[in-house]
N, C-alpha and C positions, 0 to 999 in steps of 0.2 A: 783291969784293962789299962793297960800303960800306953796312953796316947798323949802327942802332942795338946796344949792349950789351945791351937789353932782349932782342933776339932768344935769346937765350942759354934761356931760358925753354922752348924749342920743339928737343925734341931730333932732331925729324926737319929740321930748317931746318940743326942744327949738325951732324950726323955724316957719312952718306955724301953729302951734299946731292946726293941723286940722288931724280927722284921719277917718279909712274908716270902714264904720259897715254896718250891714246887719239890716235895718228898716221892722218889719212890719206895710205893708200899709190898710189892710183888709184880709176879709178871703180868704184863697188862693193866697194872695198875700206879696214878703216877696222881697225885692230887698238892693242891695250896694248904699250907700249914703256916701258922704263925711257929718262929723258931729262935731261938736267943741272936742278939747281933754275935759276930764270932770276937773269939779272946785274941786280941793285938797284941802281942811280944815286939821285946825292943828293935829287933831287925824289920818285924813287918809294918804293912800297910794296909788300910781300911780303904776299901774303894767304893763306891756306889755304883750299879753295873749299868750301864745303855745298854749295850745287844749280845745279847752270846746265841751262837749258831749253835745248830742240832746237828754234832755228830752223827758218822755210821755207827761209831761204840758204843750211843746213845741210842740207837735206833738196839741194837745186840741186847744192851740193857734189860729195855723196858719189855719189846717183843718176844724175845727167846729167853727171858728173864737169869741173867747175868749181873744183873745188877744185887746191892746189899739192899735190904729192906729198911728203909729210915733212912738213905744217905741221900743226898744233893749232887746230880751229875750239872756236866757241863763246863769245859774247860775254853772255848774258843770266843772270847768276850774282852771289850772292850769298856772303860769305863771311866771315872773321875775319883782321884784321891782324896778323900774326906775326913783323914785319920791319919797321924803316921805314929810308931813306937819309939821311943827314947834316945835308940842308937840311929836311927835311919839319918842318914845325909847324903842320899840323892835323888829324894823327893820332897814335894809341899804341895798343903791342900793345895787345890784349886786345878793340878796337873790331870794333862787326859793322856793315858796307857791303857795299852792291851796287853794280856795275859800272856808271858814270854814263855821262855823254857824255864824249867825248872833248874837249882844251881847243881851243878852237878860236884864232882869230886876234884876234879883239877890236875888230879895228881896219878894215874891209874895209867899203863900204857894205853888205851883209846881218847882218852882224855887229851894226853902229851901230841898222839897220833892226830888230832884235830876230830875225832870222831865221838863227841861228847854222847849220842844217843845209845852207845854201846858202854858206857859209863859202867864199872865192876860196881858203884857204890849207887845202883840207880836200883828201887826197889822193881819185883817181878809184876806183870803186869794181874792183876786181877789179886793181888797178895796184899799181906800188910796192914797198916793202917789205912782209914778213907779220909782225905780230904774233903770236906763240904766244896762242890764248885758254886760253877755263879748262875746256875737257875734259880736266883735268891737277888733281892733288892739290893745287897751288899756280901763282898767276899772278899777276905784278906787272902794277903800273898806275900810273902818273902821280897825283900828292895828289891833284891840281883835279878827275881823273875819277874821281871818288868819293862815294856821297852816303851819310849816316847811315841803319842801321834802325830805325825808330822803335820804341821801348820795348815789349817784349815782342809783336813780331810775328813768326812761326815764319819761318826763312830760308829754306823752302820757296817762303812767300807771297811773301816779299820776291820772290824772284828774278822774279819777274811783272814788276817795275816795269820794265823794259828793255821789253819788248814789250807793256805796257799804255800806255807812253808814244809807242810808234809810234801806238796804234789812237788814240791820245787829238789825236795830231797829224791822223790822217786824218778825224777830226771838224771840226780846227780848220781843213784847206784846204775842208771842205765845208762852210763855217759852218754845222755842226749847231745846233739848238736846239730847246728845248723845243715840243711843237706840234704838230711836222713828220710825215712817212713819210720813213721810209730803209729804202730796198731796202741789205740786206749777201750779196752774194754771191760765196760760197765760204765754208763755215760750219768751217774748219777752226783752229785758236789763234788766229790773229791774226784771224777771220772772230766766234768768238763772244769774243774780249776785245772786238772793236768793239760788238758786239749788249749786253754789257752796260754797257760806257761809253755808249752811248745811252741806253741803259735808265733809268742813274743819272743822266743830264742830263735826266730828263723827255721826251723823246723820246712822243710820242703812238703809235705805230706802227714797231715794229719788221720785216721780211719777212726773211725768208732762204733765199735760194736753193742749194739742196745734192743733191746727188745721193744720200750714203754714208748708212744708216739710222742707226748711230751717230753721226754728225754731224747729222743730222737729230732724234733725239732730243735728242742738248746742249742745239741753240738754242730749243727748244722749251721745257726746262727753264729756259733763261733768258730765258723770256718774248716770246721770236720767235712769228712767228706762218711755217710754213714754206711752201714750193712748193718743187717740184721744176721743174731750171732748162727742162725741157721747155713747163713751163704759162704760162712768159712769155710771150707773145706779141706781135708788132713791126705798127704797125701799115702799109698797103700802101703810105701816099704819105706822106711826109717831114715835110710840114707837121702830119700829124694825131697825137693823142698816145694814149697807152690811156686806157682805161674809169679804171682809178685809177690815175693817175699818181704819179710821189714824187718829191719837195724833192731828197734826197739818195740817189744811189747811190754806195755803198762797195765798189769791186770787190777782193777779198779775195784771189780764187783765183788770178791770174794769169794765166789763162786766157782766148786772145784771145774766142772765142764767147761767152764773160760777160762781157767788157768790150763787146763787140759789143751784144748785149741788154742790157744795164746802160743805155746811150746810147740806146736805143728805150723805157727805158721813163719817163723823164724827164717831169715836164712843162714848160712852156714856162719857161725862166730857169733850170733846174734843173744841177744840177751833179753830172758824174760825176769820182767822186775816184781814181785807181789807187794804191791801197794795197799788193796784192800783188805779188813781181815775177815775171815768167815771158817767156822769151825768144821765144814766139811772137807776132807783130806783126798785131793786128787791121786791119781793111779798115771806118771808119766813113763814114757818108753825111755828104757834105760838105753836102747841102743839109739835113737834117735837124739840122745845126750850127746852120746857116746862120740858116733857118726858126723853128727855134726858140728862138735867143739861148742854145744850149749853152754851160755849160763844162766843160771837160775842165784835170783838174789832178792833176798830180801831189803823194804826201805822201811826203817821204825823211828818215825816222829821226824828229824830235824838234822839239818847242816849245824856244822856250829855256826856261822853266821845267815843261818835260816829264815829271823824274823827280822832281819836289819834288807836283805833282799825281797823277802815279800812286800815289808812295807813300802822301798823304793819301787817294786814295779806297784802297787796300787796308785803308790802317788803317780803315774804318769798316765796323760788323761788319754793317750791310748789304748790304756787297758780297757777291758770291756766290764769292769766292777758292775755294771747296772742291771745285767746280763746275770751274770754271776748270784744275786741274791734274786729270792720272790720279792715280788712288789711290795705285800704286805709285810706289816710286822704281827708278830702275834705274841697275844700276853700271856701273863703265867700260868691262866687257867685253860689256854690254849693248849700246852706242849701237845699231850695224849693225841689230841687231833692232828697236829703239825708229825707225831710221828710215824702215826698210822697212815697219812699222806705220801708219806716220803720209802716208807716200806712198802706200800703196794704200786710206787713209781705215780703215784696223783700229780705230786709235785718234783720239779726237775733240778731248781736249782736250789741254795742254800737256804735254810730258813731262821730265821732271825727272830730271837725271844725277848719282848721286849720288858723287863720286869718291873720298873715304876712305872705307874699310869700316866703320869705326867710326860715322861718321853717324847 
């Protein structure tokens, strides 16, 4: 373990360097395991985790069982450096960071092109080797994938920035702007962080399409205006659009029947973005592409300055951060319950792991 002498300061880093994660074992199953601290190389950093939020690709995971048996999800976490590697020089103990983007290749046309999340040297998703993430008392990271908390923001909020950065990106493939209607449908974390990053770009008209009454109240709280996804309506021939049609659909939920209706309810030039993922594979009218100059575009992970603007809108105390997480936090022997919540829509907004008990 090649760590700075500062580590010395942190007696759970130095003693039985064994620390306590949440393993999943199979689908539907996700339990606390004692697990070695991880191996710090000269570039990385040792952090100790505050909060990491429960993804939708966590919820895919553990419910539809996609995940590796023995590995540690959870990517969206915020936490304190308590370790650094030999070479690092743009950290020290004591620093509080959330979990950036990963370094990508630098040098690849999307890279050059500013569109680092289409990176040639960026592994396939569900491929590869597994990173252990941070549903674990401590998880190491590469210096480069790191961005500062800005001054006196609680690391609950921080931890937002990873998935406020995705929704910030599914604005950017739908060139959102100020003015517009944007239908968001699937009103679930990453469904109302998009409805308020609309919100805060001036966005004229918010819509949200949701089934669950608690997600239904969220986006309403955050200035949605709701339906439920029955009252969409498609109209009978290809070429014609609805009564009010929108600029932008944000399809959230993953859900092929909402991405389906997302694309009917367009109007001419309009663009539907697929922001959430979900393994079922819609069936769209090709001539209602056609007919009416559609685009369909995918948003995956991040702008290159993604978590530099997520962070900035958290920091500004009009955003509705408070809104945005459940009240509680929950510990590591929580998750199972926290995701069974969140898949049957119990819970609406983000949910927050909190893994030392001390927190």
């Amino acid at each position: 373990m090649q760590v700075s002498c500062a580590a010395v300061s942190d007696r759970r880093v130095m003693s039985d360097r064994v620390m306590r994660a949440a393993v999943y074992r199979g689908k539907g199953d996700i339990g606390v395991e004692e697990r070695p601290m991880p191996t710090v190389g000269p570039h990385d950093v040792l952090l100790e985790v505050s909060h990491c939020g429960v993804c939708g690709s966590d919820l895919h995971f553990v419910t539809e069982g996609w995940g590796q048996p023995g590995s540690v999800e959870g990517h969206e976490w915020s936490g304190t450096v308590v370790a650094i590697g030999s070479e690092v020089a743009l950290w020290k103990v004591g620093d509080a960071v959330v979990g950036g983007p990963m370094p990508r290749c630098g040098e690849c046309e999307y890279c050059l092109a500013g569109r680092p999340s289409l990176c040639m040297g960026r592994s396939s998703p569900g491929t590869g080797d597994h990173s252990d993430g941070a549903f674990a008392e401590f998880t190491v990271a590469n210096e480069r994938g790191l961005r500062r908390v800005p001054d006196g923001m609680p690391m609950r909020v921080a931890a937002l920035a990873e998935p406020l950065a995705v929704a910030l990106h599914g604005l950017t493939r739908g060139g959102v702007a100020a003015g517009q209607r944007v239908l968001v449908t699937g009103a679930g974390p990453i469904g109302t962080l998009s409805i308020a990053a609309c919100k805060a770009r001036g966005v004229a008209e918010v819509v949200a399409s949701e089934p669950h009454p608690k997600r239904r109240d969220l986006a309403e709280k955050l200035g949605a205006t709701v339906v439920s996804p029955e009252d969409l309506e498609s109209p009978v021939m290809p070429g014609e659009v609805v009564v009010e049609p929108f600029d932008v659909v944000l399809e959230c939920s993953g859900a092929s029947r909402a991405m389906e209706s997302g694309l009917a309810q367009l109007k001419r030039g309009g663009t539907l973005v697929m922001v959430g993922a979900g393994m079922q594979r819609p069936k769209f009218d090709n001539n209602r592409i056609l007919l009416n100059e559609l685009v369909i575009t995918g948003a995956f992970i991040y702008d290159a300055d993604g978590f530099e603007r997520a962070l900035e809108l958290l920091a500004d105390p009009s955003f509705p951060s408070d809104l945005l997480i459940e009240a509680d936090d929950v510990p590591l022997d929580g998750i199972l319950g926290a995701i069974e919540g969140l898949h049957h829509g119990e819970l609406a907004a983000k949910v927050m792991i909190v893994p030392v008990k001390d927190n």
